[in-house]
Structures are given as structure tokens and as C-alpha cells.
N, C-alpha and C positions, 0 to 999 in steps of 0.2 A: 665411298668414292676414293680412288685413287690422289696421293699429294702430289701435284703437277708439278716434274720440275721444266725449268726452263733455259736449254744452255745456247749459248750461240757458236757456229760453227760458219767458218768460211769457205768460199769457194776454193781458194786456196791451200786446204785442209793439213793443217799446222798438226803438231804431235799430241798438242791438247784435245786437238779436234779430232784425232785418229779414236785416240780414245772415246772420247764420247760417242764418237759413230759407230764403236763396237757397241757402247752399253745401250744406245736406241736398238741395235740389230738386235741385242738379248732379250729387247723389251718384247720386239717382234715376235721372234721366235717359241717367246714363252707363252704368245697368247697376248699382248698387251695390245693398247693403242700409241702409235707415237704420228705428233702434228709435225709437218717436212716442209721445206720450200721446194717450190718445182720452177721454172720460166712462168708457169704460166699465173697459178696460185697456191695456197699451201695445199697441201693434201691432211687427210686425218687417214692415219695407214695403219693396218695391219695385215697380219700372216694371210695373203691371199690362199690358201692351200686351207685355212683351217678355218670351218663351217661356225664354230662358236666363237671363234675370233672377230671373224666378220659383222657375227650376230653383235656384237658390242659397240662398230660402229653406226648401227642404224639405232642404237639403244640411246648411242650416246649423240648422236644427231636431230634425234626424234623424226626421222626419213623411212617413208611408207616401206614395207616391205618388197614393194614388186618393183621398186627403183634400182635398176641395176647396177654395179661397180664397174671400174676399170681397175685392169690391175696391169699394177707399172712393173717392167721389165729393168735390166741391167743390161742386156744383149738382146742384136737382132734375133740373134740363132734360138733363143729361146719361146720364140715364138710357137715355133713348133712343135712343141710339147703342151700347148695349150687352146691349139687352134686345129680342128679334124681337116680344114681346106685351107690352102692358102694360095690362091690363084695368081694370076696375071697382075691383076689390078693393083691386090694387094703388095703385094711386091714391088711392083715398079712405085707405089709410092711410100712404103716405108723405105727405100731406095732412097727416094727423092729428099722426106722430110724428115727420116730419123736419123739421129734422137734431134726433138723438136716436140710444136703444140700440135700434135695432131695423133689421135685416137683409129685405130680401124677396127669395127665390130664384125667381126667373122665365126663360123661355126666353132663349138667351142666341142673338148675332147671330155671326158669323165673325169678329167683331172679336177676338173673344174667343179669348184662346188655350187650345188642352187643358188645356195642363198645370194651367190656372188651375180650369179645370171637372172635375180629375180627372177626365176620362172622361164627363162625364153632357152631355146636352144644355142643360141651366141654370146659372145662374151667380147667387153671393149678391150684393147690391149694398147698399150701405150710403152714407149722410151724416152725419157724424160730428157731433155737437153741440159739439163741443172748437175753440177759431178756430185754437189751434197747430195742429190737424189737417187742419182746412179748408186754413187758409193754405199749408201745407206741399202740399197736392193740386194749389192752385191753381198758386202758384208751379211744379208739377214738371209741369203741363201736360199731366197724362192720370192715368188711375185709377192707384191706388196697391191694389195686389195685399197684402193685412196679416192675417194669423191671429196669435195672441198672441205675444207675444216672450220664449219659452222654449224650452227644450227639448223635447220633443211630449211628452206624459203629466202635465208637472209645471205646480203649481198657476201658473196666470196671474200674472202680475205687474201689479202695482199701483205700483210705486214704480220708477226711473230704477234704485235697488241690485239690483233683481231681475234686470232683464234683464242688468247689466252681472255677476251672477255667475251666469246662463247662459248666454251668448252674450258674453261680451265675447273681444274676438278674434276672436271671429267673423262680425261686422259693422262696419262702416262709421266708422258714427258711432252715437250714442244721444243723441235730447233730452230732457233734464230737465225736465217739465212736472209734476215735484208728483208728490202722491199721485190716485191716479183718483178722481175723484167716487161712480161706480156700484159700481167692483169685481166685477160682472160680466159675462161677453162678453153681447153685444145677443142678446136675443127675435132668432130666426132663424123668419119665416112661410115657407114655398113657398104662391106666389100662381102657381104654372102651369097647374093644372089648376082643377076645375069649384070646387072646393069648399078654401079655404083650410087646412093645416095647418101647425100648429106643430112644427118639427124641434126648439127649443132655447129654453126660457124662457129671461129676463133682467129687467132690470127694467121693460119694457113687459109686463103682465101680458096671462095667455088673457082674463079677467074685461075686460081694456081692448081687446083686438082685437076680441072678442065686440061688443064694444058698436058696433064701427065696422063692422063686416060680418057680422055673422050669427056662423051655426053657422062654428067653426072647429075642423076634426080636431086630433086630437094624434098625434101618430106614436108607433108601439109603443116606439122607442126610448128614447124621452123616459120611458118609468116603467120597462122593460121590461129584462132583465138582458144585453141589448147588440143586436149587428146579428145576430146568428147566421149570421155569412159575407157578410153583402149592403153591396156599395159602399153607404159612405157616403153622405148628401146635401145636409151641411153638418158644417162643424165641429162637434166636441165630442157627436159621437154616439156614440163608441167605447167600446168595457164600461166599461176604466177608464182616467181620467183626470183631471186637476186633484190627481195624487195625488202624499204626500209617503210621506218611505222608512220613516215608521213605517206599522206594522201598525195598520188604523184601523176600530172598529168604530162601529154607529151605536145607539143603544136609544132605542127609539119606543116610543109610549102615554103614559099619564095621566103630568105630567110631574114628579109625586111619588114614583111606584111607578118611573120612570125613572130619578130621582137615586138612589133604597136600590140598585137594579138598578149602576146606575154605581159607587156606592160597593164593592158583594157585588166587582164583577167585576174592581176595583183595586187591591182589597185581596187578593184571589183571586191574580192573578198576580206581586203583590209576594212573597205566601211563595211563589211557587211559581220567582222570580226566577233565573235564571242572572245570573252578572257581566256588568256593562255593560247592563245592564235596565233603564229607563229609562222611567217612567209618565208620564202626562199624562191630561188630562180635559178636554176643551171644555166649556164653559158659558156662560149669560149673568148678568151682574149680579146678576139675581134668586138664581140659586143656587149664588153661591159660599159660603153659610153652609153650604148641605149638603154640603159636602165637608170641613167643618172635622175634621183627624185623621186624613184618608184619606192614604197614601203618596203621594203623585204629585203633579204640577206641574197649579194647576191655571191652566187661559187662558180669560180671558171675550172672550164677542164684541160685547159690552154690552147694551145692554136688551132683555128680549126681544121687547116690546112696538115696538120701536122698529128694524124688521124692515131696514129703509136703511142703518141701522148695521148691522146683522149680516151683509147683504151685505156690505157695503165693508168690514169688517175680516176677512172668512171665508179669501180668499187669504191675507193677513196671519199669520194667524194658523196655514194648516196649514204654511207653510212657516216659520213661526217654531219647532213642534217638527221638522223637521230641524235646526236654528241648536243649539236644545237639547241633539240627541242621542239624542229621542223613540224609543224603538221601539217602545211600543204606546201606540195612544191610545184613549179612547172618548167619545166625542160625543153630547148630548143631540139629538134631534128634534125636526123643526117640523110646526105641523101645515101642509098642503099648500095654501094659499092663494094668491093672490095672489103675491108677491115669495117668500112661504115656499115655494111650491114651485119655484119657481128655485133657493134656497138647497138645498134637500132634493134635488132632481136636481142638484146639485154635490157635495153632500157624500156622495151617495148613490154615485156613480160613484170618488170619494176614495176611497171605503171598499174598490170594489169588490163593491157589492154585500153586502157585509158588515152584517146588518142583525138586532138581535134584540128581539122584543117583550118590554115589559116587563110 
């Protein structure tokens, strides 16, 4: 295993930092893995172009083979070297949201290696909004192949500590670029066929693709209690995932009858406690009074009102009850808007599916 280093670079990209973002490009280049910041979360990247390179981040992730990649650009214009169609759709909204969170799965060229496209005939492509991100593409002089910089099932990382206590050792180098801005992976559209769908909110809402191209499907997967056998078609489709090793349940509806419900079900399995049982509660700001008395550790994801925040501290926070020791937790519901149902098909697949009305 490779001796992970680990440098920090700013957005700002100082002369120290120029440097380092040549020797991450080298690492690229040569085959290596290196861990990036993006807006949205880190990536674990390498030489999109190069089939054994690739092969190293599903090695070093332990992520299924027929799990597709995105591979991050530097420029719009390069798109097209990488993509056989690029239609109306696609255009007017990489137009709209690049560079930004947002992915478009379109027919993919020979350029393109399998292993990148698990198996399908399209490929995600993405421009990253982040300049360390950019400049790192630029500098390494071809797509950078990057699914999130974990382990496969565990919540995304948001912070340079995350990745280096899943993968360190296991890659390259890691650059320290902060905390992610979004906190969650990009809106993934498939813009291949007649009619746009959405395989994977983020924080480019349906509500905002809609407005840029019409009717856009949602794939069953996206609400739906997994693939039931069927190749993937982009990241983060799979039943569960983003998930920590506590037992994690979700309680949805009116969000008063949901905190009594939270409170019943924590207090419930405190007497009902074996040793080493370990409660927790998600909330936001507005209702940490209602848990005042309850056994359990409570963690807010701050205002609920205030839905940007709740994304970007959501990873944070489920991997903060493993840190704990967490082994059950239960989590308030959002209602399914806008950015809340990105949060909600996150937390929803955290849980497992695990979902009870209040």
C-alpha cells in the first residue's frame, strides 16, 4: 500500500499550492489515486482514460464492479470527446449549472473505458465548481475518473479527516481543500434518451431542471426500496448507502407528533437497553427542547428552515455517531422538496429503508 501523503491547498492556489497540484497531477498521470475536494464532496480520482487506474479505485473502495464512475472535466468543450450525443437538453443545462453539483449521463464515445461505464453504454460527466478541482483536471491533462472518497456504503466525506480515516493507506496522496461547501454528491440527470431523468438528487433541484427542460422523469430508484437486481446507472443508486454502523431509523409526518414518536422510541429502547447501547437522535435547532430528559445523545443539523445547512452537516453528522459509538439512532424527516428531497433520499437509503410514520 501506498504512504498517503497529505497536503493542504487553497482555493486561492498560492505558489506552494501550484506546486503540489502539479505533483497530485503526476500522481494521476502515472496511474496513481489522489483524494480532491469538489463543492460538493471529496472525490478519490484517478486517470479517467486509464482502465488499470480506474481498476484501483474500486480496489481501493471495495465498490462493486458494475458501479459506474463520473469523470470530472476541466472544460465545457471537452465534453465532447467523451460523450457520442450531446443534445438539446444536455446543453441547455450544462449551460445553465456548469461548473456546479450536477452530473449528465449521456452516450459515451470509445474513449471511454468499460470499467469507467461499468458495463452500460453511457458515461456521467461532470465540471466541478471547486478551482482546486478544476485546476487539478487541468494540470493532469485528461478526465479524472472520482466517486466519493470512501469506503463504498459509508457516508461521503466532507472533510480531508474523512477520507484519510477510510482510505488512508490506500491512496496516493489526499488534498486538504476544507470543508465541502454542498455536502452532497451532484444531481446525476441521464440526458440519453428522448426524455430527461433524474437517477440522484443533490443540490441542483428536480424543481430547477424542470425549469430548464421541461418534464424530467425520476427513476424508480430515487424513492424506490433499491434496484431489485438491475445494473446500476449511476452512483448512489444502491438500496443502502451513505450509511453508519449504527441501526438508523427515520420518523416522518407532522413534525410535532414526530418528535413525541422520537422521544416514545428512545426512551423504548433505553429500558430495553443491552450493555454498550448507545442512543442518539438527529434533529435541527428548532427541536432540541423536545428532547429535553430523553436518554440519548442528541446532534442537530441546524435550522430546519435553513435546508443548505442541513445538507452540508448531514454526512457530518451520521458519521459523527459512529465517532460516538452510536448504535441506534432515530432521525427526524424532511418534507420532500426541493434540496429536502435530496436530504431525504440520503437519509432514506442511511437508514436502509428503515422508515416509520408518525
Amino acid at each position: 500500500m501506498p504512504n498517503t501523503e497529505i497536503v493542504k491547498i487553497s482555493e486561492d492556489i498560492t505558489a506552494a499550492d501550484d506546486a503540489n497540484l502539479r505533483t497530485a497531477a503526476d500522481v494521476i498521470v502515472a496511474g496513481g489515486l489522489v483524494a480532491f475536494p469538489t463543492e460538493t464532496v471529496y472525490g478519490l480520482g484517478a486517470n479517467g482514460l486509464s482502465a488499470s487506474a480506474c481498476a484501483k479505485i474500486y480496489q481501493a473502495k471495495g465498490r462493486p464492479s458494475d458501479n459506474p464512475l463520473i469523470l470530472h472535466i476541466s472544460d465545457i468543450s471537452q465534453i465532447d470527446s467523451l460523450a457520442a450525443e450531446v443534445g438539446w437538453a444536455a446543453r441547455a443545462l450544462a449551460e445553465s449549472f456548469w461548473p456546479g453539483p450536477m452530473t449528465l449521463v449521456l452516450k459515451r464515445t470509445s474513449r471511454v473505458p468499460d470499467i469507467v461505464a461499468g458495463g452500460l453504454d453511457t458515461v456521467g460527466i461532470r465540471l466541478p465548481k471547486g478551482r482546486v478541482a478544476r485546476e487539478l483536471i487541468s494540470r493532469a491533462g485528461v478526465p479524472i475518473a472520482a466517486p466519493s472518497a470512501i469506503v463504498s456504503g459509508r457516508p461521503s466525506s466532507t472533510r480531508a479527516e474523512h477520507v484519510a480515516e477510510d482510505l488512508g493507506g490506500k491512496v496516493d496522496m489526499i488534498i486538504d481543500g476544507g470543508l465541502s461547501v454542498y455536502g452532497l454528491e451532484s444531481t446525476i440527470v441521464d440526458v440519453s434518451g428522448a426524455v430527461p431523468c433524474l437517477l440522484r438528487p443533490g443540490s441542483v433541484t428536480l424543481e430547477q431542471l424542470e425549469r430548464i427542460v421541461g418534464k424530467v422523469d425520476t427513476d424508480p430508484a430515487v424513492t424506490a426500496l433499491g434496484l431489485s437486481g438491475e445494473r446500476p446507472k449511476a452512483p448512489g443508486m444502491a438500496y443502502v448507502h451513505y450509511a453508519p454502523k449504527a441501526e438508523l431509523t427515520i420518523v416522518v409526518g407532522d413534525i410535532n407528533q414526530a418528535r413525541v414518536e422520537i422521544a416514545r422510541l428512545a426512551q423504548e429502547q433505553h429500558n430495553a437497553a443491552r450493555p454498550g447501547t448507545k442512543i442518539a437522535i438527529i434533529t435541527t435547532d428548532e427541536g432540541l427542547e423536545s428532547y429535553s430528559g430523553v436518554p440519548a445523545r442528541v446532534l442537530s443539523l441546524g435550522g430546519r428552515f435553513a435546508l443548505g445547512e442541513v445538507a452540508a452537516s448531514l454526512y457530518d453528522t451520521l458519521r459523527a455517531l459512529d465517532e460516538r459509538g452510536v448504535t441506534h439512532a432515530f432521525a427526524e424527516g424532511f418534507e420532500e422538496t426541493g434540496i429536502g428531497f435530496s436530504i431525504m433520499n440520503r437519509l432514506k437509503k442511511a437508514a436502509g429503508y428503515k422508515i416509520i410514520q408518525a
